[in-house]
C-alpha positions as CSV (number, residue, x, y, z in Angstrom):
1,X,61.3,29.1,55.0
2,X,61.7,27.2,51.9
3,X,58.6,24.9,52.9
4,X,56.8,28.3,53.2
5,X,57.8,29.7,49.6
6,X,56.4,26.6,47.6
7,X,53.4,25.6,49.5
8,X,51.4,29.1,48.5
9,X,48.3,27.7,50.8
10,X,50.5,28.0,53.6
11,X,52.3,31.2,53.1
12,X,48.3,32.9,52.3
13,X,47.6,31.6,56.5
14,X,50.6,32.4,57.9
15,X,50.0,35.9,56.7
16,X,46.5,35.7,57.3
17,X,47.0,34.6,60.9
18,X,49.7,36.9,61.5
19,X,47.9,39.7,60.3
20,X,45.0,38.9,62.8
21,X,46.8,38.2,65.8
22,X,48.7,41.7,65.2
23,X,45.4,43.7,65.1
24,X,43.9,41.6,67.8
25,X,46.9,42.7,70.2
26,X,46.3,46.6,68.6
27,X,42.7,46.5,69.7
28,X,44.4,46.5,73.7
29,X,46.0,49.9,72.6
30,X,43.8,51.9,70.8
31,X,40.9,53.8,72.3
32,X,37.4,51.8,72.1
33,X,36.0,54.5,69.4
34,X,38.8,52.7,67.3
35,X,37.5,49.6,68.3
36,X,34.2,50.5,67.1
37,X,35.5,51.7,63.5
38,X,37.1,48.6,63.1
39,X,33.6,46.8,63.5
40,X,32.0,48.6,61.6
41,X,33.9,48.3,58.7
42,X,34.7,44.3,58.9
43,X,31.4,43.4,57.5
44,X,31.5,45.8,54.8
45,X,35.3,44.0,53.8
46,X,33.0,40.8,53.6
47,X,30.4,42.2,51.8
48,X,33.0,43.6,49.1
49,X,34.9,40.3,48.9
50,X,31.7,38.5,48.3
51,X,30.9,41.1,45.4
52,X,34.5,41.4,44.4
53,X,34.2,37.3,43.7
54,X,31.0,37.8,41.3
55,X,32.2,40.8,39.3
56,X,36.0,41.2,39.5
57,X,36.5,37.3,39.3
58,X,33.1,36.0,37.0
59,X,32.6,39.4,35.2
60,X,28.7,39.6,36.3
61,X,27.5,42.9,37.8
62,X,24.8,43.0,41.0
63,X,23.6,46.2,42.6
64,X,21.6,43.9,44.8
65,X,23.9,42.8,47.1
66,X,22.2,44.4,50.3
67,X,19.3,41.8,49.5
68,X,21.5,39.4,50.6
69,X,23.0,41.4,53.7
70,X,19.5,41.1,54.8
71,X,18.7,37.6,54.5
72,X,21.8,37.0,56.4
73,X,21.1,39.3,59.0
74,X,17.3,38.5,59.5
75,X,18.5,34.9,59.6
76,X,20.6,35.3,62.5
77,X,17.7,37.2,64.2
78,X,15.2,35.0,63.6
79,X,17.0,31.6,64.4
80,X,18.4,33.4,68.1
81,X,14.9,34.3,68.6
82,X,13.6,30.9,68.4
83,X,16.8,29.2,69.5
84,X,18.6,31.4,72.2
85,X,20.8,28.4,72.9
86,X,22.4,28.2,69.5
87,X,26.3,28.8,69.1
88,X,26.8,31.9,67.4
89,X,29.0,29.9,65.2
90,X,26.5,27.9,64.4
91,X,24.0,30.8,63.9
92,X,26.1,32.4,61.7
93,X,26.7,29.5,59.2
94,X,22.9,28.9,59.5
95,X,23.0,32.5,58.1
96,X,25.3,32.0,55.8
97,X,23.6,29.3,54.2
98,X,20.2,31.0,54.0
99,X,21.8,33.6,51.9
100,X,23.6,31.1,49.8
101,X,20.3,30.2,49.1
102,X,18.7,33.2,47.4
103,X,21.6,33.4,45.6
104,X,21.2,30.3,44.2
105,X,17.6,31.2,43.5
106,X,18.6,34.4,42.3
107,X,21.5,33.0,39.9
108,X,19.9,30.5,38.0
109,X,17.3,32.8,36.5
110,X,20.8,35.6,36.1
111,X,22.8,32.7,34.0
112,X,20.3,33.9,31.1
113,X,21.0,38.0,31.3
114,X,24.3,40.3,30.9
115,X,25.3,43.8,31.3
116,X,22.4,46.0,31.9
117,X,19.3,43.4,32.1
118,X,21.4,41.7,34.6
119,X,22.0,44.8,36.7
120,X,18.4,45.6,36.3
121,X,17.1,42.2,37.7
122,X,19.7,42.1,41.0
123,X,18.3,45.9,41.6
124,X,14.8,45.1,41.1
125,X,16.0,42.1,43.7
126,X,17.8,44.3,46.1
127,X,14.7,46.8,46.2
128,X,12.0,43.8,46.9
129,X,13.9,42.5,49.7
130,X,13.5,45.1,52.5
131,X,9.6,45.7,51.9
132,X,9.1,42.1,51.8
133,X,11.0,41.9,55.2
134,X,8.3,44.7,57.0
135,X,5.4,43.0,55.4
136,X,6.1,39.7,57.1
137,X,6.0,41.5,60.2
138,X,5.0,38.0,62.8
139,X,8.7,36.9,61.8
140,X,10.8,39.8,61.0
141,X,9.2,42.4,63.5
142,X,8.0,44.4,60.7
143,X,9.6,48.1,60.2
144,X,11.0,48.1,63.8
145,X,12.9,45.2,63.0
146,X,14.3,43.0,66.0
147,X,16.2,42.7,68.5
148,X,19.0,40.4,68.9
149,X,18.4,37.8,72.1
150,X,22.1,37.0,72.2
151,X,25.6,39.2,71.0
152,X,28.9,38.4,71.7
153,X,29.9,39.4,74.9
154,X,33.2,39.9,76.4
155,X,34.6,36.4,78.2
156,X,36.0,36.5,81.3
157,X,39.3,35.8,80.2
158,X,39.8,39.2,78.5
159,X,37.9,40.9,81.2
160,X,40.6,39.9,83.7
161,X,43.3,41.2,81.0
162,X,42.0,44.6,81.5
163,X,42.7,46.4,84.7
164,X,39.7,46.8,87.7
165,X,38.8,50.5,86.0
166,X,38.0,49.5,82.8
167,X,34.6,49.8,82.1
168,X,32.5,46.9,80.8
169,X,31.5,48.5,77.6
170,X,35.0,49.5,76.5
171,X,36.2,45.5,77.0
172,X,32.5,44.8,74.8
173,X,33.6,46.9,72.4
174,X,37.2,45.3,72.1
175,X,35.8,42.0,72.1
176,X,33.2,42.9,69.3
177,X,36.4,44.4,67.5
178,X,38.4,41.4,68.1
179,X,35.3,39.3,67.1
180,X,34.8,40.9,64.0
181,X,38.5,40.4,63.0
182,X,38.6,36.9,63.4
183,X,35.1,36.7,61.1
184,X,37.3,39.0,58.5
185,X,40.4,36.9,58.6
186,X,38.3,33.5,57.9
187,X,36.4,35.5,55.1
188,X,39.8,36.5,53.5
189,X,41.5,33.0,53.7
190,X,38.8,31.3,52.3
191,X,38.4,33.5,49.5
192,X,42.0,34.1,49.0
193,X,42.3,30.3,48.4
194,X,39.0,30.5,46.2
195,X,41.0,33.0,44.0
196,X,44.0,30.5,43.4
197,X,41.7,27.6,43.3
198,X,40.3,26.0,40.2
199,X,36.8,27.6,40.8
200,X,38.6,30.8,40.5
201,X,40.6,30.5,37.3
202,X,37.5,28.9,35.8
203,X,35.4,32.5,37.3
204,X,37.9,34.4,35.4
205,X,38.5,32.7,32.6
206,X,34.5,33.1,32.0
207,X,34.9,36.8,32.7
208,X,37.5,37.1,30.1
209,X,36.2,34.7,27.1
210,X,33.3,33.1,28.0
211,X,33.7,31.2,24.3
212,X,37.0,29.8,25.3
213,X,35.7,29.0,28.5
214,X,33.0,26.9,26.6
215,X,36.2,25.4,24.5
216,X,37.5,24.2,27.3
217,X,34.8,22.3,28.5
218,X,33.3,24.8,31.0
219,X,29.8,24.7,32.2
220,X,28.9,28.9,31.8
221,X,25.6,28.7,33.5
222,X,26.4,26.2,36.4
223,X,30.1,28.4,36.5
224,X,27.6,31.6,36.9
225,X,25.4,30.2,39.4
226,X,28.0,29.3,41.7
227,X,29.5,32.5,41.4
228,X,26.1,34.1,42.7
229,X,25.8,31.7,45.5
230,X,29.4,31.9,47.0
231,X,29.5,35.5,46.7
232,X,25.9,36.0,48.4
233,X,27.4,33.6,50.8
234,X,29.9,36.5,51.6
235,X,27.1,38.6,51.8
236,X,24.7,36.9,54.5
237,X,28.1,36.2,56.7
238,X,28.4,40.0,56.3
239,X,25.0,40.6,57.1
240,X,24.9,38.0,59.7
241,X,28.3,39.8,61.4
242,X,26.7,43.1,61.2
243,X,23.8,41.7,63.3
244,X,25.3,41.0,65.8
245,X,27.9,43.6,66.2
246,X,25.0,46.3,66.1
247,X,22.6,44.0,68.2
248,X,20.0,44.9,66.1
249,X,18.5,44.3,62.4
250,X,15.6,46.3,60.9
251,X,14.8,46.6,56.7
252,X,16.5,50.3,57.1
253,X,19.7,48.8,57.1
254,X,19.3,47.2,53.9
255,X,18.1,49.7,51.0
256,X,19.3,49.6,48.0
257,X,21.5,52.8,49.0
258,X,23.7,50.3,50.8
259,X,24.2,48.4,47.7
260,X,25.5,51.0,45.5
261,X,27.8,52.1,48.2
262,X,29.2,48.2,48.4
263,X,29.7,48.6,44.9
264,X,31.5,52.3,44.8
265,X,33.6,51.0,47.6
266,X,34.6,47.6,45.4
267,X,35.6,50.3,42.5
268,X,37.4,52.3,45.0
269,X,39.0,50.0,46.4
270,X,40.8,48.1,43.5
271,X,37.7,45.7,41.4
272,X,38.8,42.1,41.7
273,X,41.3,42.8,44.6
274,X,40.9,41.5,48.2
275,X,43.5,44.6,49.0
276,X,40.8,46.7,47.5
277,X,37.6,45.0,49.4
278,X,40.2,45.9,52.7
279,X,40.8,49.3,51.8
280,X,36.6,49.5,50.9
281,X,36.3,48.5,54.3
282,X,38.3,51.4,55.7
283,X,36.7,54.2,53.8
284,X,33.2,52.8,54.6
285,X,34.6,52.5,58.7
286,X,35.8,56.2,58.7
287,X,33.6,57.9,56.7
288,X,31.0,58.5,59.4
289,X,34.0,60.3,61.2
290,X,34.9,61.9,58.6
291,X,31.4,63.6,57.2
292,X,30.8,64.3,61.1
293,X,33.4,66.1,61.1
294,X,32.6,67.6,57.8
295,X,29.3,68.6,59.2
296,X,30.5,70.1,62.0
297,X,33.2,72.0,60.4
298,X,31.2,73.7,57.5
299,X,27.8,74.4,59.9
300,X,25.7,72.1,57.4
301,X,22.5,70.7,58.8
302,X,22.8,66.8,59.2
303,X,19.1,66.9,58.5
304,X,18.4,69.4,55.5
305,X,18.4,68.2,52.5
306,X,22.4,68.4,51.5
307,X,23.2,66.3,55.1
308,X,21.2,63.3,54.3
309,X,22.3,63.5,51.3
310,X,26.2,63.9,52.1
311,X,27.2,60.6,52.2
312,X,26.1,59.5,49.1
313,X,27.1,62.8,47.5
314,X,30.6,61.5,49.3
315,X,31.4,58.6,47.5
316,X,30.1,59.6,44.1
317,X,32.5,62.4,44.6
318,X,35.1,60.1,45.9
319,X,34.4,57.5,42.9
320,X,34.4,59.9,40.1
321,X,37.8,61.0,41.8
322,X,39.5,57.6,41.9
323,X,38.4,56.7,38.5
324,X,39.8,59.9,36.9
325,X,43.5,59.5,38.7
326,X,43.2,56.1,39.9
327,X,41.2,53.4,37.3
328,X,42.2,50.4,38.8
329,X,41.3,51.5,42.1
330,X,43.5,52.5,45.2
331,X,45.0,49.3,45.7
332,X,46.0,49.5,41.9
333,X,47.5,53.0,42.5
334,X,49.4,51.3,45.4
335,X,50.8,48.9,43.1
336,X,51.8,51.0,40.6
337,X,53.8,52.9,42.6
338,X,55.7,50.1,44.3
339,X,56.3,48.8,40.8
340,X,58.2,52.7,40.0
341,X,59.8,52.3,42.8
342,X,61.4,48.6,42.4
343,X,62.1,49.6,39.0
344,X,64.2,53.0,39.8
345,X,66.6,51.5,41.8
């Protein structure tokens, strides 16, 4: 226990593992439309940890991030259409690393713009990417998007953990839970250790006094660049998961609508928290349950005018809510009330 309180790196994966082998056992409890929550919110967690890392931690805003998501997820696509065989481990950092890509392509010309121009450019990035994506239709399928040729699949060994009457699409769906989780818990290790690292006190010593980070001997536009390149890292493994737990990628999935909401959800969540980019992940997972039942309750047409428009209209709500009560975000909310309550006894 005493190894465990000084050596901080060690304490972050105990947790982390602990944490992942507790909901891995929860996914043999919970009914598979859980299951399915759960996956669809574990990219989004990436996603907002990836953001979290550019603006929380190096103070630089994108509302471009689902540019990104797509270059991950077309990636994966593309490389298991031409190489079935591939490890999806493999895949996936393939993935990865094609996203890390345009974010270094995006970030270098970024290292020269702030605030608003800087917000402008990521947009103008975010909005290029999907119609790029349908016009280069002999490799990306065009607006239909493709198909994936390989998705995880449950292994026998958790098949013959389940009883006889199980059917095969509830153990897929525990599988693609369990799948996502393990993604997640990498994602949040490595980024937790990021935070504590040297690259991260650097990140945020830049967001706080970029002169004194220039003092110091800090390189601001190689510090910047990085910062766009881990963090669209985060966002191609996100995309990348996303792929495959949906089996399918097409330029729909990656407007610039899905941007702002990865950013609302960062703000939400707690801005430069990985609690926060969890909790993001959670609101994202259950909204869908929650606006269907919304729908359903109040008679509203999912497809007037008001019911396409209810999710958005959602998380503005749910932003401007947070930010008037809650500025820090939930998790900071959280933590303000633990700190009351450590203090009042």
């Amino acid at each position: 226990m005493n190894f465990l309180r000084q050596n901080t790196t060690t304490r972050r994966l105990v947790v982390t593992v602990s944490s992942i082998v507790a909901l891995m056992g929860l996914t043999f409890v919970v009914p598979p439309i859980t299951n399915s929550t759960l996956t669809r919110g574990a990219a989004i967690v990436i996603a907002i940890l990836g953001l979290n890392f550019l603006t929380g931690w190096s103070g630089q805003v994108s509302i471009g991030h689902a540019g990104f998501m797509a270059f991950g997820a077309f990636g994966t696509a593309i490389l298991l259409k031409h190489f079935s065989s591939l490890p999806i481990a493999a895949t996936m950092l393939l993935a990865t690393a094609l996203s890390a890509l345009a974010g270094l392509l995006v970030g270098i010309p970024a290292t020269r713009l702030s605030g608003p121009y800087l917000a402008g450019m990521t947009l103008a990035f975010g909005a290029a990417v999907p119609p790029l994506i349908q016009n280069l239709s002999s490799l990306t399928g065009g607006p239909a998007g493709l198909q994936l040729e390989t998705i995880p699949t449950a292994p026998s060994w958790l098949r013959s953990l389940r009883h006889d009457t199980t059917s095969l699409i509830t153990v897929n769906a525990q599988w693609l839970a369990m799948f996502s989780l393990l993604v997640v818990g990498v994602a949040v290790m490595l980024m937790s250790n990021l935070h504590a690292s040297r690259t991260g006190r650097a990140m945020r010593l830049v967001r706080d006094n970029d002169v004194a980070a220039e003092l110091v001997g800090l390189n601001l536009p190689r510090t910047r660049v990085l910062a766009f390149t881990i963090s669209a890292a985060y966002a191609g493994l996100a995309g990348s998961l996303m792929a495959f737990t949906k089996g399918s990628v097409s330029p729909q999935d990656f407007l610039v609508g899905l941007s702002i909401t990865i950013l609302s959800l960062m703000v939400l969540g707690g801005i430069g928290t990985i609690s926060g980019a969890i909790l993001g992940g959670v609101i994202y997972a259950y909204s869908d349950n929650f606006l269907s039942w919304l729908t359903n309750s109040t008679g509203i047409d999912p497809y007037s005018n008001l019911g396409s428009n209810l999710k958005t209209i959602f998380f503005g709500g749910l932003l401007i809510v947070t930010m008037l009560t809650a500025p820090r975000g939930i998790s900071g909310l959280i933590s303000k009330v633990f700190a009351k309550v450590r203090t009042s006894r």
